[in-house]
C-alpha positions in Angstrom: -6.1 6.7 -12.2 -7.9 5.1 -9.1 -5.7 2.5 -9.0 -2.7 4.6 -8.2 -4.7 5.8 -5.0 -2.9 3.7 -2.1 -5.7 4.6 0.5 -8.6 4.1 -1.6 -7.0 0.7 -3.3 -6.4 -0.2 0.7 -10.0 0.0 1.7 -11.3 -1.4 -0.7 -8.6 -4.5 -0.6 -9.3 -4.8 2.9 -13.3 -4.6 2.6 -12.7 -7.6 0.2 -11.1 -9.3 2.0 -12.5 -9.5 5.2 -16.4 -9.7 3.6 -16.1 -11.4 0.6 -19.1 -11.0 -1.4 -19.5 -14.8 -1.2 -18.7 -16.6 1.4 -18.4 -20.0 0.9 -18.5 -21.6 -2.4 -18.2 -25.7 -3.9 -16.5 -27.7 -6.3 -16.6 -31.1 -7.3 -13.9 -33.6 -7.5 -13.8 -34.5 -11.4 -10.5 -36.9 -10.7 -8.7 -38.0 -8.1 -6.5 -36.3 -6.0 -4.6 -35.7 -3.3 -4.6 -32.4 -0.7 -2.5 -32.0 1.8 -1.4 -36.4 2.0 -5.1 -36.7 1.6 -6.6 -38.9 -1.2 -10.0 -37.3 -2.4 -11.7 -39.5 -4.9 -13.5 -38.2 -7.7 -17.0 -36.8 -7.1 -15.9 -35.5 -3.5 -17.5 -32.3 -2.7 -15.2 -29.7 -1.1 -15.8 -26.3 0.6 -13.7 -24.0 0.3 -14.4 -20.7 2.2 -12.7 -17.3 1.2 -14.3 -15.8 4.9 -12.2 -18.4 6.8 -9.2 -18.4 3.9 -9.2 -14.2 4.0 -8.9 -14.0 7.9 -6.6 -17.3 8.8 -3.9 -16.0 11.5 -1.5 -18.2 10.0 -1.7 -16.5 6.5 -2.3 -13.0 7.9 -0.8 -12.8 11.1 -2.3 -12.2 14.5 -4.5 -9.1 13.2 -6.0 -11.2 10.2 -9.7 -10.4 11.5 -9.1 -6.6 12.2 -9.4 -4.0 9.4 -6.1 -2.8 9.0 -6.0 -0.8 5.3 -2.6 0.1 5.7 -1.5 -3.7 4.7 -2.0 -2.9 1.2 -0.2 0.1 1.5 4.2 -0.4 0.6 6.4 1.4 2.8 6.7 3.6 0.4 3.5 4.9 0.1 2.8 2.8 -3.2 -0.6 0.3 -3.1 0.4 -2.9 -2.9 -1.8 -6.0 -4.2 -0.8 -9.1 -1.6 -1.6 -7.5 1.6 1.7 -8.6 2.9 0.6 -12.3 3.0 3.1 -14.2 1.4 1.2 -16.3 -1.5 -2.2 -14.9 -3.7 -3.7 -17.7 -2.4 -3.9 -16.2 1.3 -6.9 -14.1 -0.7 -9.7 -16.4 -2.5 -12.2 -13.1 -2.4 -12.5 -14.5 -6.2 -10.9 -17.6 -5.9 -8.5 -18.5 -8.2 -7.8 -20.7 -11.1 -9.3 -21.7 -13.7 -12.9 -21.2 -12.5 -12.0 -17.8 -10.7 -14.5 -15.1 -11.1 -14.4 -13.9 -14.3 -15.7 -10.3 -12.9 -13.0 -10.0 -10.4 -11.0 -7.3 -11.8 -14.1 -5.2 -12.8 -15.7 -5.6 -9.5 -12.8 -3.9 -8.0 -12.6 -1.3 -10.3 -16.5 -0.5 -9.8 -15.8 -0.8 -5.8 -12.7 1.7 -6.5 -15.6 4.2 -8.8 -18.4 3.8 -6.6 -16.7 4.4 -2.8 -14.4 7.6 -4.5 -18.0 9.0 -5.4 -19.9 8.1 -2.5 -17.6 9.4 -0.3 -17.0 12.7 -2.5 -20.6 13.3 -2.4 -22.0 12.6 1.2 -20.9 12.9 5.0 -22.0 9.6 6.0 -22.6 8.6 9.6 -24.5 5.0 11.3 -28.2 6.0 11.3 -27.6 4.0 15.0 -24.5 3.8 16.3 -25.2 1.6 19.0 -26.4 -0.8 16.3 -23.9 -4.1 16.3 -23.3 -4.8 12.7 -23.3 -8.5 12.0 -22.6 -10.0 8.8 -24.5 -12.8 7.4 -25.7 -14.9 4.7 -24.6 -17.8 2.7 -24.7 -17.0 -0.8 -24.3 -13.6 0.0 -22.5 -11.8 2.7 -24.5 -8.8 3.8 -25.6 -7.2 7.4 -28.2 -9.9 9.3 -30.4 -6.8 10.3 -29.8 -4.2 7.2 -27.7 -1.3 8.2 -29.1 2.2 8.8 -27.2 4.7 7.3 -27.8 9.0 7.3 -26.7 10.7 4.5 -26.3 14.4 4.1 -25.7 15.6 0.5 -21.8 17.8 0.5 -22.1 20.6 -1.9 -19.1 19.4 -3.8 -15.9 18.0 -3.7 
C-alpha cells in the first residue's frame, strides 16, 4: 500500500538518491576490459561513486543536486521509479548488476514504513536551525557534526 503513495515513494526516492547510504564503493577487474575505448586489464581497481553518479547534470539535468521530489512523481499523479533520467543506471544508490545490493528493495520498503510513521507520530523541527548540515563519511554517508533534532510527540494521526 505505501508504494502506491506518489509523495512518500518521491521522498524517499530523492533522499536516496542524493545521500546514498554508501557513497563510494570498489570492484576489481577479474578480466580484461574495455570502458568507454579504454582498455582496463585485469586486477584494475575501479571506483565507482553513486554520490557523483546520483547527482551528474548530464544524467539529471541542471537541478541534479537540488531535492526536487516531484521527479519521481508522473504527470499523472502516479510514482514513477526513474526519476525522469533516461537509463536505471543514472541511479547506482544500490548499484546494479550482479553484485547489486541484495537489500535494495527492502531498504526502501523499511525507508517507505519508518518515514510514514515518523512523520505520523511527531512535529519535527532542526533542534538549530542555523546549523549547516554537511554530509560526510566514506563508508557511510551521515551528517559530519550529528544533527539535532526536537521532537514533540502528536496525539495521533
Amino acid at each position: 500500500m505505501l508504494e502506491s503513495l506518489p509523495l512518500l515513494n518521491a521522498i524517499c526516492n530523492e533522499t536516496l538518491r542524493l545521500y546514498p547510504t554508501v557513497p563510494i564503493t570498489v570492484r576489481d577487474t577479474v578480466r580484461p576490459t574495455t570502458i568507454n575505448d579504454t582498455f582496463v586489464p585485469v586486477g584494475t581497481q575501479l571506483i565507482i561513486s553513486p554520490w557523483a553518479i546520483n547527482r551528474s547534470p548530464e544524467l539529471w539535468g541542471e537541478n541534479a543536486s537540488k531535492f526536487v521530489p516531484d521527479r519521481w512523481i508522473n504527470e499523472d499523479g502516479k510514482p514513477n521509479n526513474n526519476g525522469g533520467a533516461e537509463s536505471n543506471y543514472a541511479i547506482t544508490t544500490f548499484l546494479h548488476g550482479p553484485r547489486s545490493c541484495i537489500g535494495g528493495n527492502f531498504a526502501k520498503a523499511e525507508l517507505r514504513c519508518l518515514l510514514a510513521a515518523f512523520v505520523g507520530a511527531f512535529e519535527m523541527e532542526l533542534g538549530m536551525p542555523q546549523e549547516k548540515i554537511i554530509p560526510a563519511g566514506v563508508i557511510t554517508t551521515k551528517p559530519r557534526d550529528g544533527m539535532s533534532l526536537k521532537l514533540k510527540l502528536l496525539k495521533s494521526w
